[in-house]
C-alpha positions in Angstrom: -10.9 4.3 -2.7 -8.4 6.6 -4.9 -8.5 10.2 -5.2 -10.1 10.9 -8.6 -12.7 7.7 -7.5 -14.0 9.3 -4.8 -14.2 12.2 -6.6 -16.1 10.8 -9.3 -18.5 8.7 -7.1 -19.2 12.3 -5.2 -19.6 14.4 -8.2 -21.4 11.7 -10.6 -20.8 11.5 -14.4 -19.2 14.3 -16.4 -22.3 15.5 -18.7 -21.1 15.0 -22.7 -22.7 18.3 -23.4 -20.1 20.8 -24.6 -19.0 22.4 -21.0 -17.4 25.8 -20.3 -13.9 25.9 -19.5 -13.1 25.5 -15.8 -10.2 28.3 -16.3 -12.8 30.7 -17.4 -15.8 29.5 -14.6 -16.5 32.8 -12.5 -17.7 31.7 -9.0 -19.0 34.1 -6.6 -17.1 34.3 -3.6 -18.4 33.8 -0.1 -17.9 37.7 1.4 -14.5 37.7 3.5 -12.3 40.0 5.1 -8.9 40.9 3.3 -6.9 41.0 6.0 -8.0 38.2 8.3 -5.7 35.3 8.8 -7.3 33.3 11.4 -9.6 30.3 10.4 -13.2 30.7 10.0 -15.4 28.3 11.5 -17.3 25.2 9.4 -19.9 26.3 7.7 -23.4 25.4 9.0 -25.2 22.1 7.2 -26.9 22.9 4.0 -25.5 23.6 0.4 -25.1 27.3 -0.1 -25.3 28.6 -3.5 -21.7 29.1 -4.3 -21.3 25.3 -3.1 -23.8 24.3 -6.0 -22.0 26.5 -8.6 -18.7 25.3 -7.1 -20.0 21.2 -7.8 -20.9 22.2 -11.4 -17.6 23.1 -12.6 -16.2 20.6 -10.9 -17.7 18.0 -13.0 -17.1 20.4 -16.0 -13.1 20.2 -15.1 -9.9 18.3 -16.3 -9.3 15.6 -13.5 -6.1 16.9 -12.0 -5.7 19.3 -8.6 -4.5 21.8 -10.3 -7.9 22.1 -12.2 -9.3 21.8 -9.0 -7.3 24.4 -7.2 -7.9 26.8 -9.9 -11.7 26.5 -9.5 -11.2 26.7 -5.4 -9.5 29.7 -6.3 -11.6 31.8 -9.0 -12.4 35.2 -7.1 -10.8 34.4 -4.1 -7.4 36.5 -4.2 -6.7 37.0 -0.4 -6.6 34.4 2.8 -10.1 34.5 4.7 -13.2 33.0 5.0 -13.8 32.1 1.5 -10.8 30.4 1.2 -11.2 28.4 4.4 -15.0 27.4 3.2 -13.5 26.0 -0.2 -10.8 24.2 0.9 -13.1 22.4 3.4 -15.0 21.8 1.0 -12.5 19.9 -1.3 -11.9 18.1 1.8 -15.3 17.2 2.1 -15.8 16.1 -1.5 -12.8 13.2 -1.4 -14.8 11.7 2.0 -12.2 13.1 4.3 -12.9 13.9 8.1 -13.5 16.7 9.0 -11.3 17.0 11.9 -8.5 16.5 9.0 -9.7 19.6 7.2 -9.4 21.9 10.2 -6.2 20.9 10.7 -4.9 21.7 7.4 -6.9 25.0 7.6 -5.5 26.1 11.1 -2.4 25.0 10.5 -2.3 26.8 6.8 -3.9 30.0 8.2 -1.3 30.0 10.8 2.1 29.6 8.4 -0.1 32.7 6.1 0.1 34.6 9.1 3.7 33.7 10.2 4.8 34.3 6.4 3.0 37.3 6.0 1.6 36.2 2.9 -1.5 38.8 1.8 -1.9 37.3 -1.7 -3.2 34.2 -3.6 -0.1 34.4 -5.9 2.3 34.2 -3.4 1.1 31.2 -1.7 -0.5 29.5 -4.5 2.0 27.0 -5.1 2.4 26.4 -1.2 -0.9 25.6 -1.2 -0.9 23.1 -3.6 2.0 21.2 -2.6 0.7 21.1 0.8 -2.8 19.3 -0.8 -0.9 17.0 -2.2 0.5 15.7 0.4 -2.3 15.8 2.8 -4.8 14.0 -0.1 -2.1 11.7 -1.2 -1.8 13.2 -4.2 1.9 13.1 -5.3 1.8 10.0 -7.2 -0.7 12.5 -9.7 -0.2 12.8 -13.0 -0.1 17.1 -12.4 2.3 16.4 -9.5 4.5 14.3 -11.1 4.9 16.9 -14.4 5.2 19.7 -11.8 8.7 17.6 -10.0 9.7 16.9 -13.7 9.8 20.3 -14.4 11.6 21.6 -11.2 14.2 18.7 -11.9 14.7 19.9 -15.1 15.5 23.4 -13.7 17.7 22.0 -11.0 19.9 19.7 -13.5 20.6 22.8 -15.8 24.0 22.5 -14.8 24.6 19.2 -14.8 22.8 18.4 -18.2 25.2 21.2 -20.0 28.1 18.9 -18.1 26.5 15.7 -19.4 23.9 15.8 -22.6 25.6 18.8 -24.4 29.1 16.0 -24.6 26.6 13.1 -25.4 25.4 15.6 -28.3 28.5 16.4 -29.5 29.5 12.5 -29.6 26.6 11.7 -31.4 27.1 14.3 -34.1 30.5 13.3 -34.3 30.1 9.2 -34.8 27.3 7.6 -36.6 28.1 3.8 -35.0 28.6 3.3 -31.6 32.1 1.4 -32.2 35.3 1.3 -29.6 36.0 5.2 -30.2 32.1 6.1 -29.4 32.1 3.8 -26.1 36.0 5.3 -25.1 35.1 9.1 -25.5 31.3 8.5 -23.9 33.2 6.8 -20.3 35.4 10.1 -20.9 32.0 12.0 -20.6 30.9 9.9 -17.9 33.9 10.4 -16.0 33.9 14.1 -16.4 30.2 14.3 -14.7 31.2 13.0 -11.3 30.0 9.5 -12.5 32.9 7.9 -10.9 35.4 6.1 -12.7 34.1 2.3 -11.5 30.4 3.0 -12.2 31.4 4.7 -15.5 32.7 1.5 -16.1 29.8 -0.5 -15.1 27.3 1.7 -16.8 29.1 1.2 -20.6 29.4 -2.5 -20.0 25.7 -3.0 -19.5 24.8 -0.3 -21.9 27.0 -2.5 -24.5 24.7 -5.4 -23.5 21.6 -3.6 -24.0 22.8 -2.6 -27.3 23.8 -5.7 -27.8 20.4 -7.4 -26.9 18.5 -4.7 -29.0 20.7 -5.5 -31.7 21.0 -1.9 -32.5 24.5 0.3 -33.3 23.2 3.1 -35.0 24.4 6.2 -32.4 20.6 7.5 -33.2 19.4 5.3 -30.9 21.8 5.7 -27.9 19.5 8.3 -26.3 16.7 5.8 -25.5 19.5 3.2 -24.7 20.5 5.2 -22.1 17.3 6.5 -20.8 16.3 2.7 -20.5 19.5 1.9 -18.5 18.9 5.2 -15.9 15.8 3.9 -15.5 16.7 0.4 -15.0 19.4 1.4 -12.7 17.2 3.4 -9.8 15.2 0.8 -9.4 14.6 -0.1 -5.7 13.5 -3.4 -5.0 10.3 -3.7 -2.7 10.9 -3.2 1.1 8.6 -4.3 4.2 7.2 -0.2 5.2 5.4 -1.6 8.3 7.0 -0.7 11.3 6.0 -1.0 15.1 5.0 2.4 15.8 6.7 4.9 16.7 8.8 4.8 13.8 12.6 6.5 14.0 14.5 7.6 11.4 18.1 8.1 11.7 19.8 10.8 9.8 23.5 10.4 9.3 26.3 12.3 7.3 29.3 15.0 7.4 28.7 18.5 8.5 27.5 21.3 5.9 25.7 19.1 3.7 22.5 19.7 4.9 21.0 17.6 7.5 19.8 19.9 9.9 17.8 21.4 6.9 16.6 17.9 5.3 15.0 16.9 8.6 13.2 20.0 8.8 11.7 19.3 5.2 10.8 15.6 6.4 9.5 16.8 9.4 7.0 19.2 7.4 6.0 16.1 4.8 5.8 14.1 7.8 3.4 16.9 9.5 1.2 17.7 6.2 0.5 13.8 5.9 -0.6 14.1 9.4 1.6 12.5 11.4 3.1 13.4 15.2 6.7 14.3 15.0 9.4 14.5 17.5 12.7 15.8 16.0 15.8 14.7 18.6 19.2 16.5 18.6 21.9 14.5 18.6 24.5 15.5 17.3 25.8 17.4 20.6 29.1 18.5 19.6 28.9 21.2 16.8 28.4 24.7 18.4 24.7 26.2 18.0 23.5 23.1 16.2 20.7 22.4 18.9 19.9 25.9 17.9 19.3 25.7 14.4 17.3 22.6 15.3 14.7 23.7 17.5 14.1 26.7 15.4 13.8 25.0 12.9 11.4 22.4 14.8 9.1 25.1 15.9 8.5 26.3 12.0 7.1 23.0 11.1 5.5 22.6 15.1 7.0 19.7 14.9 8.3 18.7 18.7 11.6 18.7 19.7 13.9 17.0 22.1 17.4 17.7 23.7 19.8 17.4 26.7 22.5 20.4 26.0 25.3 20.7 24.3 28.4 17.8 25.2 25.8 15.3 26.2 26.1 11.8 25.5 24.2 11.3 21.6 23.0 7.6 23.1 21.2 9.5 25.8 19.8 11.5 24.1 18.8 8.7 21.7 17.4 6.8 24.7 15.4 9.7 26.1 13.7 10.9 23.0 12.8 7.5 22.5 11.1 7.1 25.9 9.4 10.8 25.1 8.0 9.3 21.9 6.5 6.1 23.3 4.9 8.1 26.6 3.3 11.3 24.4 2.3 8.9 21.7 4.3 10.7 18.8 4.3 8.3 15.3 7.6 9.3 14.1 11.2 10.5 15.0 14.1 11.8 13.8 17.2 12.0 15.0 19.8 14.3 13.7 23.3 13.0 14.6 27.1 14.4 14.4 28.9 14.8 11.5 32.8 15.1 12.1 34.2 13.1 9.8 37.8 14.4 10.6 37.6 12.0 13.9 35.9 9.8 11.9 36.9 6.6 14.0 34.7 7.7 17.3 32.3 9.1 15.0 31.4 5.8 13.4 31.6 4.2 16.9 29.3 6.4 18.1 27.0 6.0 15.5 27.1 2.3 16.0 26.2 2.9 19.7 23.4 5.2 19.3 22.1 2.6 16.6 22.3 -0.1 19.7 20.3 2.1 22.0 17.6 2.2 20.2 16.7 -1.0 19.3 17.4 -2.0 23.0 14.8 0.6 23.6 12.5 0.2 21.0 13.1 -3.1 19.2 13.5 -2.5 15.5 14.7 0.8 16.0 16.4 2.6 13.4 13.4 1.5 11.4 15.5 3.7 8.5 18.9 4.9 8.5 19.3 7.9 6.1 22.5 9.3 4.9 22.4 12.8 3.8 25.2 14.3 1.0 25.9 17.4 -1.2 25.5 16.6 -4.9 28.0 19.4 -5.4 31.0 17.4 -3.2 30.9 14.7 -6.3 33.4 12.5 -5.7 33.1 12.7 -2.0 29.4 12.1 -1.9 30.9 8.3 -3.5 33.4 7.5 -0.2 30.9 9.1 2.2 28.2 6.4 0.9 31.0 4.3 1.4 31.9 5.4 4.8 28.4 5.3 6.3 27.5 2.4 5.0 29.7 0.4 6.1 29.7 1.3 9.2 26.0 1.9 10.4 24.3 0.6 7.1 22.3 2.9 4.9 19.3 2.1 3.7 18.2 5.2 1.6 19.8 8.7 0.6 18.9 12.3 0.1 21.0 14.1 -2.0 20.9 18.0 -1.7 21.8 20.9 -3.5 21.3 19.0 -7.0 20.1 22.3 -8.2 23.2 24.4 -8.2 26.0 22.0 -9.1 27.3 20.7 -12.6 28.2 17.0 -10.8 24.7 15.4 -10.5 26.1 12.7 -12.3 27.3 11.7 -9.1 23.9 10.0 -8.7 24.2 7.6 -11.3 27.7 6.8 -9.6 25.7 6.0 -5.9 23.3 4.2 -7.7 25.7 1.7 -9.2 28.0 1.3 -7.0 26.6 1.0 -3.6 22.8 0.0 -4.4 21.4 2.7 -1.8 17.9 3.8 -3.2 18.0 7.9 -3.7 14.7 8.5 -2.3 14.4 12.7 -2.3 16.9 15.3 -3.7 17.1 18.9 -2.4 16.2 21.3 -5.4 15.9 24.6 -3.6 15.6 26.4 0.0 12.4 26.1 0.1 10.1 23.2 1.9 8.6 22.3 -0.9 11.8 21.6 -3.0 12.7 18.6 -1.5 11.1 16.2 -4.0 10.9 12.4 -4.1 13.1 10.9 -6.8 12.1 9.6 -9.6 14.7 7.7 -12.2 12.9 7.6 -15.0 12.4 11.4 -14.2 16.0 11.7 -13.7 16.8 10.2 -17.0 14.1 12.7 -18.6 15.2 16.1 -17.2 18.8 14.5 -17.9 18.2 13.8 -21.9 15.7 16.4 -22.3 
């Protein structure tokens, strides 16, 4: 049963009578202490009063967690009791276990207290990324306009490198004719596009013209915006795999891996998952390091041998870990030296070997991570990887501080690798799953 069905099936019919704005509800908060962090115990069977008046405008609200959140929230400003009471409480009204909402209550109270974090406001938004993803809620409506929003922010750049030119063209030719087509691949090529996609991308957006039999330049923006769309399509993939699942991560040093499995990890962790994060790549000083620290802030568990030992080993190891302590998922970070790129891709090949000896079907997924602001390089590293281990999806960081996101459009046609999250900030939260019609929106906005 979906989200907003449970919901409904819990909370009954929405009465037609005019209702009072959910914004502007006041709920009397269950008495709490300001300063505690630590998780307050279920509450005892029974409705309570403020779980009455909580239920009422619930059924008075828009259906979206954010309304939701906001009602959770209404005179509740600090961590404490009454916040731990009303978030089990949503948990309680979508049919969850309750063994799930402790979880994300300890584990919540616990990152509060690790952050330091005294106020609603500064965990607010935390909070309700970390909802979605424990109640399946990304695919919501609210969710969905909240990633548009932080794409649009993170493309800034690149849509002054991109849409103001396309602008500019359009004011400046009323037909798309040879000279329109010639100074758009110009455009294209100037975005990090690439100079074979660019290409590609005019020759079917001639054919879709074509096909829509239009010429008028007035209508090039939605020509586009189709083809974008058209273009990040992914076809449907087999997800079952025989548990545990491992995820290889793959790419050149400094673009952000160590960092990207982190974020996984923590998605991984608020969808309630086991996770065991491996380092493998063995080579780069104080990278082991930076991994288990950053393992322990997302209490994920972590797995290595030291520093010069042999990645395969350590591939081999991790994987017998995972299948005796019963984790459901690992990742394992691996060297990124492309200057010896030769033994690196050997290498690679042979921890990819390992596994599957080990665990058949293992790499379940190979994922290469790049640096939206390398542009042309993030091309021949798809390249690179590719052909040698075989990618089958990308994350593609730092799209929120360079002017050559384009770039993305040039992975997408050439190599056919799905995009399936883009880094749009430091924090966890800002690793986002991509969208390409949302891409094409914040793009042409």
């Amino acid at each position: 049963m979906g989200f907003f069905s449970k919901l409904s099936s819990w909370l009954g019919k929405k009465p037609q009578a005019e209702t009072q704005d959910a914004d502007e509800a006041v709920l009397e908060p269950a008495e709490s202490s300001p300063q505690e962090a630590e998780a307050a115990p279920a509450p005892p069977p029974g409705e309570e009063e403020w779980q009455k008046e909580l239920t009422l405008t619930l059924r008075q609200a828009e259906p979206k967690l954010s309304a939701w959140l906001a009602i959770l929230l209404q005179g509740v400003d600090k961590p404490g009791p009454a916040l731990w009471e009303r978030l089990r409480f949503l948990f309680s009204c979508l049919e969850a276990p309750t063994a799930e909402a402790d979880r994300f209550v300890n584990e919540f109270a616990k990152w509060l207290d690790d952050m330091g974090y005294a106020e609603v406001e500064e965990f607010r938004s935390e909070l309700q990324y970390r909802l979605a993803l424990a109640l399946e809620l990304e695919d919501e409506e609210d969710e969905r306009s909240r990633l548009l929003i932080k794409l649009t922010e993170g493309l800034s750049k690149t849509r002054e490198q991109i849409a103001a030119r396309i602008d500019s063209l359009l004011s400046s030719h009323d037909k798309m004719d040879d000279a329109f087509w010639d100074e758009l691949e110009e455009i294209l090529i100037m975005a990090d596009v690439g100079f074979e996609p660019a290409s590609k991308l005019l020759a079917q957006l001639k054919n879709r013209a074509r096909k829509a039999q239009v010429s008028d330049s007035s209508a090039f923006k939605d020509l586009l915006r189709e083809e974008l769309a058209q273009i990040f399509k992914t076809p449907k993939t087999i997800k079952a795999v025989n548990p545990p699942e491992v995820v290889m991560l793959v790419g050149v040093n400094g673009v952000g891996k160590t960092t990207t499995i982190a974020k996984l990890a923590y998605r991984a962790k608020m969808q309630g998952r086991k996770v065991l994060i491996a380092a493998g790549d063995t080579f780069r000083a104080a990278a082991i390091e930076q991994l288990q620290i950053w393992a322990e802030r997302v209490d994920a568990g972590f797995f290595a041998k030291g520093e010069g030992a042999d990645p395969a080993a350590v591939a081999y190891e991790a994987m017998d870990r995972c299948l005796a302590e019963g984790y459901d998922l690992l990742f394992l970070d691996t060297a990124g030296r492309l200057h010896t790129k030769v033994n690196l891709m050997e290498e690679l090949k042979k921890v990819s070997r390992v596994l599957g000896k080990k665990h058949p079907g293992a790499p379940h997924r190979t994922i290469l991570v790049v640096d939206a602001t390398t542009g042309q390089n993030a091309l021949s590293q798809t390249k690179l990887f590719n052909e040698a281990v075989g990618v089958d999806e990308i994350v593609l960081t730092k799209l929120d501080g360079t002017a050559k996101g384009g770039v993305v459009v040039g992975i997408a046609l050439e190599h056919a690798v799905p995009i399936t999250f883009v880094g749009l900030g430091e924090k966890m939260e800002d690793l986002r799953p991509f969208s390409g019609e949302d891409f094409a929106k914040a793009l042409l906005t």
